[in-house]
N, C-alpha and C positions, 0 to 999 in steps of 0.2 A: 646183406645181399652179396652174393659172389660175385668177384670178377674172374674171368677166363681169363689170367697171365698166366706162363708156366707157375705150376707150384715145387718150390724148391724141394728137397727129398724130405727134409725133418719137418714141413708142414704137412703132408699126403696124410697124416692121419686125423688133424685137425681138419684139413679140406672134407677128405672121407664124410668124419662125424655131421660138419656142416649140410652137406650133399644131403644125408639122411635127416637130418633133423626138421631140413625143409619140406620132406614127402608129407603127404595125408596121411591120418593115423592107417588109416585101413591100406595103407602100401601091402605089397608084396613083394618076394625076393626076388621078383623077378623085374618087378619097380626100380629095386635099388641097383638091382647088378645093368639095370639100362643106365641107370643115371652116372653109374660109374663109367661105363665101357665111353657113355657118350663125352664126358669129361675127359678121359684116357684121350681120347680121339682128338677131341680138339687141340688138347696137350700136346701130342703129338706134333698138329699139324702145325702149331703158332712155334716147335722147336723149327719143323722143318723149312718154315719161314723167313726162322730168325737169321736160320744156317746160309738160306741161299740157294736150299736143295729141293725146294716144295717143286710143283705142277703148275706151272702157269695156265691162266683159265683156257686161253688160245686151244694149247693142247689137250687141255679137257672136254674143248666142245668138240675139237676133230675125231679124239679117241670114240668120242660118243655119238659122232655123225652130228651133231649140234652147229644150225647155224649160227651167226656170229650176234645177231639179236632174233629175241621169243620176245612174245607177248610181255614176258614177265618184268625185259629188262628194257620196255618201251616209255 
């Protein structure tokens, strides 16, 4: 099983391989190139985290018109 840490540069192709090796056989490339982009993204976002630079959720509900609790987070 994966973990989502950043992955360092000389692991991305061993991550890569992993990523795929998990799909159903009957994937498509367009299976793979989601599973990538969705990993890319999170990767991203846990640097942007790390740094001190992300979006605090505050200003995510505002930008989004979002009150401060939904349903989802009762």
């Amino acid at each position: 099983m994966l973990t989502f840490m950043s992955t360092p540069a000389q692991n991305i192709k061993l991550t890569a391989h992993q990523l795929i090796d998990q799909l159903p056989e009957n994937s498509t490339w367009d299976d793979v190139l989601y599973r990538l982009a969705v990993r890319r993204s999170i990767e991203i976002g846990l640097r942007e985290s790390e740094a001190g630079t992300g979006v605090d959720t505050q200003t995510v509900r505002t930008q989004f018109g979002l009150s401060k609790s939904t349903p989802q987070n009762k």
